[in-house]
Backbone of each chain as ProteinMPNN parsed JSONL, in Angstrom:
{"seq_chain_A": "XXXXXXXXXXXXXXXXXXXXXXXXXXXXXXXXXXXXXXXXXXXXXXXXXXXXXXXXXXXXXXXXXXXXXXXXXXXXXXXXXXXXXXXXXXXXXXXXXX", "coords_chain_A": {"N_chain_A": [[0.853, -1.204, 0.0], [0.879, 2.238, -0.803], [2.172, 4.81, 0.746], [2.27, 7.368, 0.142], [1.092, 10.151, -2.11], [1.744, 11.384, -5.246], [1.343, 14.275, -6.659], [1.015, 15.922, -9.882], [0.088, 19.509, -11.116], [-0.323, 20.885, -14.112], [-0.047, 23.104, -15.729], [-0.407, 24.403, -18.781], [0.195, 26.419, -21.773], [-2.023, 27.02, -24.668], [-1.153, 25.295, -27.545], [1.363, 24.144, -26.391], [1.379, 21.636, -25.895], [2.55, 19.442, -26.613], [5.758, 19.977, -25.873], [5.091, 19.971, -23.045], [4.198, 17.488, -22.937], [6.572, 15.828, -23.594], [8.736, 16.648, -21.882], [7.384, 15.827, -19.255], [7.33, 12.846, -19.879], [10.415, 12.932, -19.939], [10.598, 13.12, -17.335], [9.29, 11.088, -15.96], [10.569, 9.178, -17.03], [13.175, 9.094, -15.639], [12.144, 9.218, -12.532], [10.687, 6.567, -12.253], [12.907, 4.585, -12.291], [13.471, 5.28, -9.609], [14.128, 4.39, -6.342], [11.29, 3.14, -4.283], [9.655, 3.932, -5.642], [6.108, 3.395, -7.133], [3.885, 3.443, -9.031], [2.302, 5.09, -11.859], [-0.227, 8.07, -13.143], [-0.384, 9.207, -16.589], [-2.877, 11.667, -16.946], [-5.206, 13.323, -19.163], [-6.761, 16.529, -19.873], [-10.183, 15.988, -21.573], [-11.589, 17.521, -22.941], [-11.249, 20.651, -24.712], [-11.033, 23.331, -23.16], [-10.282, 22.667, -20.742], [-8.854, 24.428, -17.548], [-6.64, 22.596, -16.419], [-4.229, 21.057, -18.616], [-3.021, 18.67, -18.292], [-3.079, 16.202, -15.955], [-1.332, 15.068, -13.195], [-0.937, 11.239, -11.266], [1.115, 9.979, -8.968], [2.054, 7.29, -7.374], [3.743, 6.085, -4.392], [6.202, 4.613, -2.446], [6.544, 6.181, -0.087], [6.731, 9.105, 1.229], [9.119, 10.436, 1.954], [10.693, 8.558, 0.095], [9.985, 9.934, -2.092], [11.07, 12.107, -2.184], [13.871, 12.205, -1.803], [14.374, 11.177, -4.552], [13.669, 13.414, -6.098], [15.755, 15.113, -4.713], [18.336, 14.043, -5.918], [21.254, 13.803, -8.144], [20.887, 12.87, -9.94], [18.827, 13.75, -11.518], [18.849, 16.506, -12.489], [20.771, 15.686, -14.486], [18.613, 14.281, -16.945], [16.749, 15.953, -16.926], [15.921, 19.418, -18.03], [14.121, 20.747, -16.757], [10.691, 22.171, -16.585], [9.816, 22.933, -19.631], [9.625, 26.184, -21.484], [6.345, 28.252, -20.785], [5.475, 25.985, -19.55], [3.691, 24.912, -16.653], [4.523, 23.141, -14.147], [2.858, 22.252, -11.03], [3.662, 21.146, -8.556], [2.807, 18.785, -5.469], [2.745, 16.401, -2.48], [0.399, 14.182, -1.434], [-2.199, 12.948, 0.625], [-5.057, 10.635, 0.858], [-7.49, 11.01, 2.106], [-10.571, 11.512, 1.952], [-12.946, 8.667, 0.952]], "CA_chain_A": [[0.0, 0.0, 0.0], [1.554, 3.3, -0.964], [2.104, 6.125, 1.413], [2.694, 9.042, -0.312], [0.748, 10.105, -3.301], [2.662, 13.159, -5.675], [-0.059, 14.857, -7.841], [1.46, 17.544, -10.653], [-1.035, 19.527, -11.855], [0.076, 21.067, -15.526], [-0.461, 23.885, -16.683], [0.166, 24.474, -20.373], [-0.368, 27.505, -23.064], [-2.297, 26.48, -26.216], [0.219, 24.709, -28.095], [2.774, 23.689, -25.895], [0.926, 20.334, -24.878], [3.599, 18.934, -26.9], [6.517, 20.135, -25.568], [4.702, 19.202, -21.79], [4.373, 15.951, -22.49], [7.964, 15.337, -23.949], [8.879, 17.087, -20.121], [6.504, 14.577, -18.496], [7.915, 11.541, -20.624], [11.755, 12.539, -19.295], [10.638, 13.369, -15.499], [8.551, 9.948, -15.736], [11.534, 7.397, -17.318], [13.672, 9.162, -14.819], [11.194, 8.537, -11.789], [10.652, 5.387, -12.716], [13.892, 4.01, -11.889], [13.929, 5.513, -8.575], [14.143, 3.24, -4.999], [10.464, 3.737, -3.415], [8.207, 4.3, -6.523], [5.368, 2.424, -6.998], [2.974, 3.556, -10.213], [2.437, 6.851, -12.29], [-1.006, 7.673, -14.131], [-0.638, 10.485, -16.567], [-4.51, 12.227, -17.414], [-5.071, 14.473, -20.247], [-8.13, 16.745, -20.276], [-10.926, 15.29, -22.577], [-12.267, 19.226, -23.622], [-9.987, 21.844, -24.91], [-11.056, 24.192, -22.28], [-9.399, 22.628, -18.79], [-7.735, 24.746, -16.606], [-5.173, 22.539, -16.454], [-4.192, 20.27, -19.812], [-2.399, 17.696, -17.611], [-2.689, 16.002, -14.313], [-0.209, 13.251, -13.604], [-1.09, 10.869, -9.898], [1.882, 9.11, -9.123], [2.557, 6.882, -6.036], [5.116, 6.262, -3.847], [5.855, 3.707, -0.727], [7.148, 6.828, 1.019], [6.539, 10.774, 0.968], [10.59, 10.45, 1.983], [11.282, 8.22, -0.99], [10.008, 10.35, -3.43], [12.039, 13.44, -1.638], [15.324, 11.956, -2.284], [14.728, 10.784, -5.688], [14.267, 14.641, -6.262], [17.203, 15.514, -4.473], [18.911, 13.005, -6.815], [21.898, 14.575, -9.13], [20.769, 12.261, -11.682], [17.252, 14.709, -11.848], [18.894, 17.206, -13.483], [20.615, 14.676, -15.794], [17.601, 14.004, -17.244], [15.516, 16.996, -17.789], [16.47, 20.531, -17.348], [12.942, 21.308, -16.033], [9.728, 22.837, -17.508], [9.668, 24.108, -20.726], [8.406, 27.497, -21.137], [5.07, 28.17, -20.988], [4.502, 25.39, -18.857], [4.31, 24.716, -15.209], [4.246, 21.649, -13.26], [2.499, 22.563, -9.621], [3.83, 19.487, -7.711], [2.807, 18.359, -3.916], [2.551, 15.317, -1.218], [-1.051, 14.201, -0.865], [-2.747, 11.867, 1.11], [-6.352, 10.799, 0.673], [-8.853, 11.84, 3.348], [-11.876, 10.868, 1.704], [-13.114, 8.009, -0.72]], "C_chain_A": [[0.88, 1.241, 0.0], [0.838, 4.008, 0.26], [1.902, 7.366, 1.494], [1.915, 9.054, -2.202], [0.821, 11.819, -4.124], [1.823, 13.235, -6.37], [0.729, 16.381, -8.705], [0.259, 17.992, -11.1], [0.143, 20.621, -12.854], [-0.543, 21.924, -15.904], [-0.033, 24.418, -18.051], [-0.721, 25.618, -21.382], [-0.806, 26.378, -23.905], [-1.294, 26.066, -26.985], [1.195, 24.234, -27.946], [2.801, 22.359, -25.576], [2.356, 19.528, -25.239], [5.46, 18.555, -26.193], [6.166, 19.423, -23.885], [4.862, 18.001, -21.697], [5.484, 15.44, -23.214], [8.716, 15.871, -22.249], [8.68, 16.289, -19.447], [7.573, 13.571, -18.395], [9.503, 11.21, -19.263], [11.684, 12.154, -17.707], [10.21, 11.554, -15.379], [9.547, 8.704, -15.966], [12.137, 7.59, -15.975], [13.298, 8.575, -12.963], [11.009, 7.093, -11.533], [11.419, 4.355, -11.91], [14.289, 4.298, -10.141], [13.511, 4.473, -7.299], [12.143, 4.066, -4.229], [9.147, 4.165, -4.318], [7.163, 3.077, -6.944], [4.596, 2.696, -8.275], [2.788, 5.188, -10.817], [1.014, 6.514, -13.618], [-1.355, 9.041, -14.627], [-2.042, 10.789, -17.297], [-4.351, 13.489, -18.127], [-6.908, 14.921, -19.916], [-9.075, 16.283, -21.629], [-11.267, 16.881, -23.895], [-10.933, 19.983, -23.861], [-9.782, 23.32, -24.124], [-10.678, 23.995, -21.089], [-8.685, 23.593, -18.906], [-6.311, 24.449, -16.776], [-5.424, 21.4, -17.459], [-4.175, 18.542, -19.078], [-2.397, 17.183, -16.261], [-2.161, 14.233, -13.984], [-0.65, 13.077, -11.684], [-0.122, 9.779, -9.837], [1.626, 8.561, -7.517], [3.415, 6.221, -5.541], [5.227, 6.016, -2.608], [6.065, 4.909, 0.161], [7.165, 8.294, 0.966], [8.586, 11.04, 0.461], [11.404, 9.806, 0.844], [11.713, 9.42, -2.553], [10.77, 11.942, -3.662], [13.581, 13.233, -2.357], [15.159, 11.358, -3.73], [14.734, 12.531, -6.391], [15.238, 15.486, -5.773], [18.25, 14.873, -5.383], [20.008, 13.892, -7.418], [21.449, 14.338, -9.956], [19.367, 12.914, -12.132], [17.858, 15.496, -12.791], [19.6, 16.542, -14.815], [19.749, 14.77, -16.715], [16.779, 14.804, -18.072], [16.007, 18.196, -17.3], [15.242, 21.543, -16.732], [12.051, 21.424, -16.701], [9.969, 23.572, -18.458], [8.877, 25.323, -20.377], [7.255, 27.583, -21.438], [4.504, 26.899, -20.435], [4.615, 24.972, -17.172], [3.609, 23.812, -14.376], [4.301, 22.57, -11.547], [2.512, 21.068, -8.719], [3.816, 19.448, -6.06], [2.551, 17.2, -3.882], [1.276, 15.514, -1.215], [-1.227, 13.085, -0.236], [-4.038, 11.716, 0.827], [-6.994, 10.331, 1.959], [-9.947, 11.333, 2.765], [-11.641, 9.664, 0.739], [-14.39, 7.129, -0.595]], "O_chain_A": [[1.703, 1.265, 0.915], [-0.319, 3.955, 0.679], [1.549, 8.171, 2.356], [2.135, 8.287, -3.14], [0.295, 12.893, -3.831], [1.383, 12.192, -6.852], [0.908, 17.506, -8.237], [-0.618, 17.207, -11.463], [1.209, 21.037, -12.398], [-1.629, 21.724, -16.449], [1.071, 24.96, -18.024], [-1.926, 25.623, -21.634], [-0.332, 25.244, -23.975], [-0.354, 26.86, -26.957], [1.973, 23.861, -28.824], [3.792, 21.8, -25.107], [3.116, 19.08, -24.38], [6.1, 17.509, -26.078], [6.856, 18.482, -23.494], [5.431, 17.383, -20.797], [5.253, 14.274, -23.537], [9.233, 14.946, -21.622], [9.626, 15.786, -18.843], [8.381, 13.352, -17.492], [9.758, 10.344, -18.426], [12.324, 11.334, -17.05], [10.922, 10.843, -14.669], [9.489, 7.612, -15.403], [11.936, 6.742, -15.105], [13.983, 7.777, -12.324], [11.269, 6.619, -10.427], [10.944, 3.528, -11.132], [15.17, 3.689, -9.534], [12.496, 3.791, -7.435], [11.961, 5.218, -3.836], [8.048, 4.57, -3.94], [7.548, 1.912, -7.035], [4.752, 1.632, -8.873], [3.118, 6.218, -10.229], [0.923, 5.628, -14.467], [-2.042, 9.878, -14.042], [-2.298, 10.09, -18.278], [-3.624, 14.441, -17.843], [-7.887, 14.187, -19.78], [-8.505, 16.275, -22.721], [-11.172, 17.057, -25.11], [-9.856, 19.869, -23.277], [-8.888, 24.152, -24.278], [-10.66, 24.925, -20.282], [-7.981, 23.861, -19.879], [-5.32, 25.129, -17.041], [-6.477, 20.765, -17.404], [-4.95, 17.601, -19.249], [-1.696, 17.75, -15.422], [-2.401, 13.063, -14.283], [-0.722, 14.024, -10.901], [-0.32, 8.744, -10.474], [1.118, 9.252, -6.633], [4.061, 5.577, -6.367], [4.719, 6.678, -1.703], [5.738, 4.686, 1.327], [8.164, 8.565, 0.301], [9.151, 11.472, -0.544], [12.519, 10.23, 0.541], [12.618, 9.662, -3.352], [10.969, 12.634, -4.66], [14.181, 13.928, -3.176], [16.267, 10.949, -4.076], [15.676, 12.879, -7.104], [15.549, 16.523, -6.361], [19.239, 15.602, -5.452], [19.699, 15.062, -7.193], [21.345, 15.12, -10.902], [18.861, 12.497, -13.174], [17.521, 15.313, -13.961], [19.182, 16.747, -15.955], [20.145, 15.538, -17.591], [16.297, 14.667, -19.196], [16.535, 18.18, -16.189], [15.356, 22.711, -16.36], [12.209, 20.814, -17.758], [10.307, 24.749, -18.329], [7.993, 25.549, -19.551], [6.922, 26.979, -22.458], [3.335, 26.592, -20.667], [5.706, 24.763, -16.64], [2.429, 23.773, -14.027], [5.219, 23.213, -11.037], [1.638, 20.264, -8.395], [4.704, 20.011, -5.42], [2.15, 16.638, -4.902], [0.795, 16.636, -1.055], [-0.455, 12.155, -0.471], [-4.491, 12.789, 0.431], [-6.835, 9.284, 2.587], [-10.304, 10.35, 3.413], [-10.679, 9.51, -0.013], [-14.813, 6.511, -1.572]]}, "seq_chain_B": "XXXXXXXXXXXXXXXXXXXXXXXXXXXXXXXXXXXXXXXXXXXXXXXXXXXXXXXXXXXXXXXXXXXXXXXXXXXXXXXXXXXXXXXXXXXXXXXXXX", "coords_chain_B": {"N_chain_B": [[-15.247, -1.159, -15.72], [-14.024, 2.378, -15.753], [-14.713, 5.116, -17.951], [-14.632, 7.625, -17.619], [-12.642, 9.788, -16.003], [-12.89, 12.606, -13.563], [-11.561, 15.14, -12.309], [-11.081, 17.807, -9.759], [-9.923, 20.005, -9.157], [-8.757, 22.048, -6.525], [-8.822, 25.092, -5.29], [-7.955, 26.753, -2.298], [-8.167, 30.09, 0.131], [-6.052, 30.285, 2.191], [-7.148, 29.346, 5.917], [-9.718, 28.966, 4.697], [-10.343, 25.736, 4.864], [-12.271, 24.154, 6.435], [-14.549, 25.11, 4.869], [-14.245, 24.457, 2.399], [-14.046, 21.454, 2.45], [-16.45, 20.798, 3.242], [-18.145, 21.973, 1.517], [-17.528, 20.476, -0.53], [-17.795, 17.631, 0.894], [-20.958, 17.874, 0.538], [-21.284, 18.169, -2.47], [-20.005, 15.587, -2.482], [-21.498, 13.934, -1.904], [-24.4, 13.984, -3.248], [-22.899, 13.37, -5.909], [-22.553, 10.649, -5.309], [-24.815, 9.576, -5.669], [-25.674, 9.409, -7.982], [-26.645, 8.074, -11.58], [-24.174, 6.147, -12.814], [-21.715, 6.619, -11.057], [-18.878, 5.923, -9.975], [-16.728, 5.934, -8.322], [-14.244, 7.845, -5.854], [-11.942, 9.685, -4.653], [-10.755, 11.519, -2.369], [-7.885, 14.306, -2.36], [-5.702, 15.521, 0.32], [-3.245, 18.359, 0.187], [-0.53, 17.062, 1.693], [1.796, 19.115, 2.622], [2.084, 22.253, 3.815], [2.758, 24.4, 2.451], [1.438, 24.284, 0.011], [-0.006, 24.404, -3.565], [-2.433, 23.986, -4.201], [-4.628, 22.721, -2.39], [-6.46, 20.668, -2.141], [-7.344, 17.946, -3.882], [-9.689, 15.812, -5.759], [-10.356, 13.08, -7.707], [-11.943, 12.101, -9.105], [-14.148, 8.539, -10.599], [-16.229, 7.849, -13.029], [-18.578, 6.207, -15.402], [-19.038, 6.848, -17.524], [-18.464, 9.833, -19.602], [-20.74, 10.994, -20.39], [-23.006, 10.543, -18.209], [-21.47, 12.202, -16.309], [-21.846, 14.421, -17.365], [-24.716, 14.716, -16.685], [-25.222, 14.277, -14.694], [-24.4, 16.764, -13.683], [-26.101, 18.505, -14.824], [-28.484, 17.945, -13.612], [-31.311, 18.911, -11.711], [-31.517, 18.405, -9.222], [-29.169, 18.93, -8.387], [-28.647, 21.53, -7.455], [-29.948, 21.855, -5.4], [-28.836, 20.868, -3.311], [-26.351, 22.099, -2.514], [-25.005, 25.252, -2.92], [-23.292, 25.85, -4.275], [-19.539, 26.496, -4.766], [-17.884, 27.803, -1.933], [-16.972, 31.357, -0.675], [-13.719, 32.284, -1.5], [-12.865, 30.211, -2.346], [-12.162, 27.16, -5.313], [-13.125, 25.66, -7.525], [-11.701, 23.65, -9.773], [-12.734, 22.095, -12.316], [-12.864, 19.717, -14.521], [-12.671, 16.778, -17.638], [-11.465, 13.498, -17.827], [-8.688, 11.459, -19.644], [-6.4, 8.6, -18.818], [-3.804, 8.767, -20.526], [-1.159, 7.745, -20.087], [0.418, 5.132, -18.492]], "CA_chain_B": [[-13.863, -0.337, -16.137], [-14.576, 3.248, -15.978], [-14.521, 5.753, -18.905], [-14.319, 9.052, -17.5], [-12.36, 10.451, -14.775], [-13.607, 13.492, -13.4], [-10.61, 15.685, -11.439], [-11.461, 18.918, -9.137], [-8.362, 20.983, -8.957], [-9.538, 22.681, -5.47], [-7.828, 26.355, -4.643], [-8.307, 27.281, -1.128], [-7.193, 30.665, 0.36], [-5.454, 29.545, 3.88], [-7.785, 29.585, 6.727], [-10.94, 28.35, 4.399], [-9.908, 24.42, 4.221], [-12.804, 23.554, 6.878], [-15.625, 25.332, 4.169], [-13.63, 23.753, 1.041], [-14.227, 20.448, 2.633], [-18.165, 21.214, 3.644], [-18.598, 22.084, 0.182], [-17.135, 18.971, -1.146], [-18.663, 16.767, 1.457], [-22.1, 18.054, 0.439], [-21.147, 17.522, -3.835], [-19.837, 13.962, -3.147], [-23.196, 13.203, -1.124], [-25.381, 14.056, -4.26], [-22.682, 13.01, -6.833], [-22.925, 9.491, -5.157], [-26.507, 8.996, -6.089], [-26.394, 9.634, -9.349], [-26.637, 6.924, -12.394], [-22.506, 6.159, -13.729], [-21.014, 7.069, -10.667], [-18.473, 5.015, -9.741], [-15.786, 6.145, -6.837], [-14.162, 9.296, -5.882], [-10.733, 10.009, -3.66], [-9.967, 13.051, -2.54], [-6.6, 14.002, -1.697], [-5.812, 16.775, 0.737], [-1.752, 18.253, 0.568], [0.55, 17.063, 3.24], [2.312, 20.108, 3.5], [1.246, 23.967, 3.755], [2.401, 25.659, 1.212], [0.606, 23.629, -1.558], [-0.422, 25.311, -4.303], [-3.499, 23.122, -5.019], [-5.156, 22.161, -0.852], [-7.303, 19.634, -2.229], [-7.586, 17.392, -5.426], [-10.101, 15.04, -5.922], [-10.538, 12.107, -8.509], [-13.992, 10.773, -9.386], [-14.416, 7.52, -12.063], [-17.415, 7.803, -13.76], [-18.677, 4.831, -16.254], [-19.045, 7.672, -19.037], [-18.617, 11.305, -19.627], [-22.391, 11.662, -20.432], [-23.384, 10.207, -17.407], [-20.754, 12.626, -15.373], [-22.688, 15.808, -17.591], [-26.038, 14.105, -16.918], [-25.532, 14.63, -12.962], [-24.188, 18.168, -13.148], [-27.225, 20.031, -15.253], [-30.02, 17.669, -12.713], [-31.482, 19.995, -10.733], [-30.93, 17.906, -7.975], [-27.34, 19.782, -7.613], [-28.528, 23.054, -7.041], [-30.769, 21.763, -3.869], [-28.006, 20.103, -2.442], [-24.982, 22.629, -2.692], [-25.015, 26.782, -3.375], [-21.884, 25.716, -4.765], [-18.329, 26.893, -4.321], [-17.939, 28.557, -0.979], [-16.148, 32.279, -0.836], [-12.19, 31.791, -1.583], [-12.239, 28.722, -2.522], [-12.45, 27.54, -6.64], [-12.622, 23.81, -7.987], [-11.225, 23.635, -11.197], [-13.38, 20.64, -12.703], [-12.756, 19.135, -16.647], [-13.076, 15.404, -17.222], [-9.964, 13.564, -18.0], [-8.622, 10.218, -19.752], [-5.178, 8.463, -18.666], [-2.957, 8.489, -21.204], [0.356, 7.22, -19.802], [0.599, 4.565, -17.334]], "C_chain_B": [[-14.658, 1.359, -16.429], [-14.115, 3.849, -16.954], [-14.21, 6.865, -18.746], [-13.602, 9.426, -15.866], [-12.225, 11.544, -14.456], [-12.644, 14.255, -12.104], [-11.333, 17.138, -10.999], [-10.475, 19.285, -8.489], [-9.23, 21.935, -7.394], [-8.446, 24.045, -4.915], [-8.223, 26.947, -3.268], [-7.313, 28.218, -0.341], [-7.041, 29.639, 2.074], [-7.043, 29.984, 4.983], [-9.702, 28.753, 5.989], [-10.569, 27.2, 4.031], [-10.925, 24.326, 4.534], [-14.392, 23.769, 5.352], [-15.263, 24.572, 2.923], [-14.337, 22.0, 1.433], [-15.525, 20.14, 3.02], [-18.543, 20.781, 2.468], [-18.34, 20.594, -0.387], [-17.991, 17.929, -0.852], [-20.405, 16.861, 0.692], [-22.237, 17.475, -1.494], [-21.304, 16.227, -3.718], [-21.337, 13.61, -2.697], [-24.287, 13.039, -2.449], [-24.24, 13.383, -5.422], [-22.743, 11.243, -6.922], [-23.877, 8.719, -5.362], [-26.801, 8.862, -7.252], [-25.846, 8.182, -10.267], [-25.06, 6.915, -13.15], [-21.829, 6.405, -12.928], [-20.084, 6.085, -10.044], [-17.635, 4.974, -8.209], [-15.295, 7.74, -6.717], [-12.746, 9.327, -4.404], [-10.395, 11.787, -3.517], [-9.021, 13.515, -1.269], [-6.147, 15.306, -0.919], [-3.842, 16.607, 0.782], [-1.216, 18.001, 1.978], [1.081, 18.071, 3.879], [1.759, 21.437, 3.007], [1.567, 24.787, 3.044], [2.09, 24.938, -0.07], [0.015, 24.296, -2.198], [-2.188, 25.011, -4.672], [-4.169, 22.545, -3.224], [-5.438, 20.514, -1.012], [-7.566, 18.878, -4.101], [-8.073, 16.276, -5.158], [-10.85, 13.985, -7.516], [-11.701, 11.247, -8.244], [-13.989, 9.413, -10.541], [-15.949, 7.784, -12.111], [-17.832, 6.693, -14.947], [-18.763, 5.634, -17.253], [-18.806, 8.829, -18.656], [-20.09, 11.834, -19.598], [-22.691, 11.704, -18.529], [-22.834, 11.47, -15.932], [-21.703, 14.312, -15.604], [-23.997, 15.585, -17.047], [-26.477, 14.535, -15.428], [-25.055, 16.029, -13.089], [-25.185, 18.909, -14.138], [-28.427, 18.899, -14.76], [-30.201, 18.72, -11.859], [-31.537, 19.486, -9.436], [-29.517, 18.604, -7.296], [-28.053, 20.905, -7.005], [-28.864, 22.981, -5.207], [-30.069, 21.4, -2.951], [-26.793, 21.209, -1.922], [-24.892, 24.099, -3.561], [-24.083, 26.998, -4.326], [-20.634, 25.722, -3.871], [-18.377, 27.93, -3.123], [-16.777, 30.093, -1.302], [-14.756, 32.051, -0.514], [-12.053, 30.191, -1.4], [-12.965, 28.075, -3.82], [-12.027, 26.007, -6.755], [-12.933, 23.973, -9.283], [-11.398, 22.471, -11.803], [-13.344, 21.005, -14.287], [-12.803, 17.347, -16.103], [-11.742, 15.333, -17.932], [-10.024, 12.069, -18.281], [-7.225, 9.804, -19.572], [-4.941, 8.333, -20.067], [-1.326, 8.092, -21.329], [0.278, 6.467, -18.201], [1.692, 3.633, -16.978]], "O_chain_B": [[-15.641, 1.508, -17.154], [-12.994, 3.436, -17.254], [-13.487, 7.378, -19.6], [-14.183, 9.267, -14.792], [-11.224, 11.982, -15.021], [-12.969, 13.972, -10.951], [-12.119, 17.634, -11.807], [-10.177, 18.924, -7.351], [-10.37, 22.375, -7.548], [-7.441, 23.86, -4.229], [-9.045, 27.854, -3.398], [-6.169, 27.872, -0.044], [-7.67, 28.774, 2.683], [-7.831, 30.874, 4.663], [-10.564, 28.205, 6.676], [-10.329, 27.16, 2.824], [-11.607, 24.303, 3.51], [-15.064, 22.811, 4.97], [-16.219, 23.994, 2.405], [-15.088, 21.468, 0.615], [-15.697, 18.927, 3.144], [-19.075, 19.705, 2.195], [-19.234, 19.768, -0.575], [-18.727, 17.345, -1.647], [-20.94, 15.804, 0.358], [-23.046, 16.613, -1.84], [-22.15, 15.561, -4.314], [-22.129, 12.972, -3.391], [-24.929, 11.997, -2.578], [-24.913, 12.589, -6.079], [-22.894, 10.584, -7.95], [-23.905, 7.49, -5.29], [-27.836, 8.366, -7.696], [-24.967, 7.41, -9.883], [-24.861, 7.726, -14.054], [-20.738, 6.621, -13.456], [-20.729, 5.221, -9.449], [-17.853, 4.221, -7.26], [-15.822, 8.668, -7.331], [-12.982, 8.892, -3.277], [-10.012, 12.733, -4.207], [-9.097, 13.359, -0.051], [-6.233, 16.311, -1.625], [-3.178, 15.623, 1.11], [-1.432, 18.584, 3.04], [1.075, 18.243, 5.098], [1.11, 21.611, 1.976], [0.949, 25.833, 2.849], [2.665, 25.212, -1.124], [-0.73, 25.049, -1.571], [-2.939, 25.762, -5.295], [-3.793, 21.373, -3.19], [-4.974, 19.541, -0.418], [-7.897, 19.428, -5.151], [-7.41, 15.502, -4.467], [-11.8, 14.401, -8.178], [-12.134, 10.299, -7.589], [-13.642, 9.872, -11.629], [-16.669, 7.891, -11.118], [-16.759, 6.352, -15.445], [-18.483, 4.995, -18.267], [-18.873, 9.081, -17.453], [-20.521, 12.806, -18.977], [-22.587, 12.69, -17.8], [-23.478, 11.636, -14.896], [-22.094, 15.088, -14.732], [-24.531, 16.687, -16.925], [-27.563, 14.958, -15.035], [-25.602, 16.628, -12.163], [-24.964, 20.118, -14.205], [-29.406, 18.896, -15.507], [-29.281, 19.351, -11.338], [-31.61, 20.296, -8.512], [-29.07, 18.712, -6.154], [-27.865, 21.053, -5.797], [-28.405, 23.587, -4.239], [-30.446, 21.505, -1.784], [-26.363, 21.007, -0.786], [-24.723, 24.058, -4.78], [-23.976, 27.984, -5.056], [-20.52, 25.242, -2.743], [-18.963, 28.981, -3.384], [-15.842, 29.936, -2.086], [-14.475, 31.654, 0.617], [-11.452, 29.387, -0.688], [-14.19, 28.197, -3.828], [-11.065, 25.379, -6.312], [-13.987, 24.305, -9.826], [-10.431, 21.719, -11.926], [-13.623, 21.995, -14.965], [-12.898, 16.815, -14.997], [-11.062, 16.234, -18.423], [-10.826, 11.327, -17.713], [-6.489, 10.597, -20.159], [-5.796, 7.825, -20.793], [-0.56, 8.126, -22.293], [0.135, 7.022, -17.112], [1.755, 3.16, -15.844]]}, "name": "protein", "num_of_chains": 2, "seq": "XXXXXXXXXXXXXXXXXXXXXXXXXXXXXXXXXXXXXXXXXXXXXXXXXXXXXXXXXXXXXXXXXXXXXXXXXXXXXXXXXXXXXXXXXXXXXXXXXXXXXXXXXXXXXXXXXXXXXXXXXXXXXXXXXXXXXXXXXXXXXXXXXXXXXXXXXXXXXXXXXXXXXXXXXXXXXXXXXXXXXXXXXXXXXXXXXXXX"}
C-alpha cells in the first residue's frame, strides 16, 4: 500500500501540450527508476477548455522516498525542467476521503 | 472499467480548508446517487504551502453520465456551490500514460 501520493497539476499555453508531455515523458523514465516508486497515471483533459491540460497521480511507498529521488543529481541529468510556458504545480497528498 | 475520470483541482485561500471540505462533502453526497457514478478520492496536501489544498478524482462509467448529474437539478438543492475563496477547477480527464 503506498504512502505518499505526488499529484502535478500542468499547466500548459495552447500549443505547448507537446513540448509538456515530452517534459513529463523525461521526469517519468527518470522517476521510474527511482528506490520507493510504486505507479504513475498520466490524465489528459478530454475538452480543450481545462484549466489545467495535464494532471499526472503518481505513487510512492514513502513521501521520503520520493524526496530523495528529487534531491537526486541524476534529476537534473535528465531533464532541465519545464519548458516554457509550462508549469508543473507538484505536492505530497494523502487521501482523506473516498 | 470506468470511462471518465472526473478531477477537481480545489484552490483554497489559507484559513478556508474547513468550508472547502463542507462544500465537497455536500457535492460527493449528491454526486454518489447519481446513475454512472463510480468512486471518488480526494486528496488533501501534506504540507502547507501547496499550491493546489485539495484534489479530488472521481471515475465515472461515461462522460455523459458525469454531464447528466451536473445540469439535474438535484445539484442546485443540495450545494449553493463553491464557498467564498475557494475555486474547484473541474474538466473530465482520460489516462494516457501509465
Amino acid at each position: 500500500m503506498p504512502n505518499a501520493i505526488v499529484i502535478n497539476v500542468i499547466e500548459v499555453t495552447e500549443g505547448r501540450e507537446d513540448a509538456a508531455l515530452t517534459a513529463w515523458e523525461a521526469f517519468a523514465e527518470y522517476f521510474r527508476r527511482q528506490p520507493g516508486y510504486v505507479s504513475t497515471k498520466l490524465h489528459r483533459a478530454v475538452g480543450a477548455d481545462a484549466r489545467f491540460r495535464f494532471i499526472n497521480v503518481a505513487e510512492w511507498e514513502s513521501a521520503d522516498d520520493f524526496l530523495s529521488a528529487l534531491k537526486s543529481p541524476g534529476l537534473a541529468d535528465v531533464s532541465p525542467g519545464a519548458p516554457e510556458q509550462v508549469n508543473f504545480f507538484t505536492s505530497i497528498y494523502e487521501v482523506i476521503r473516498s
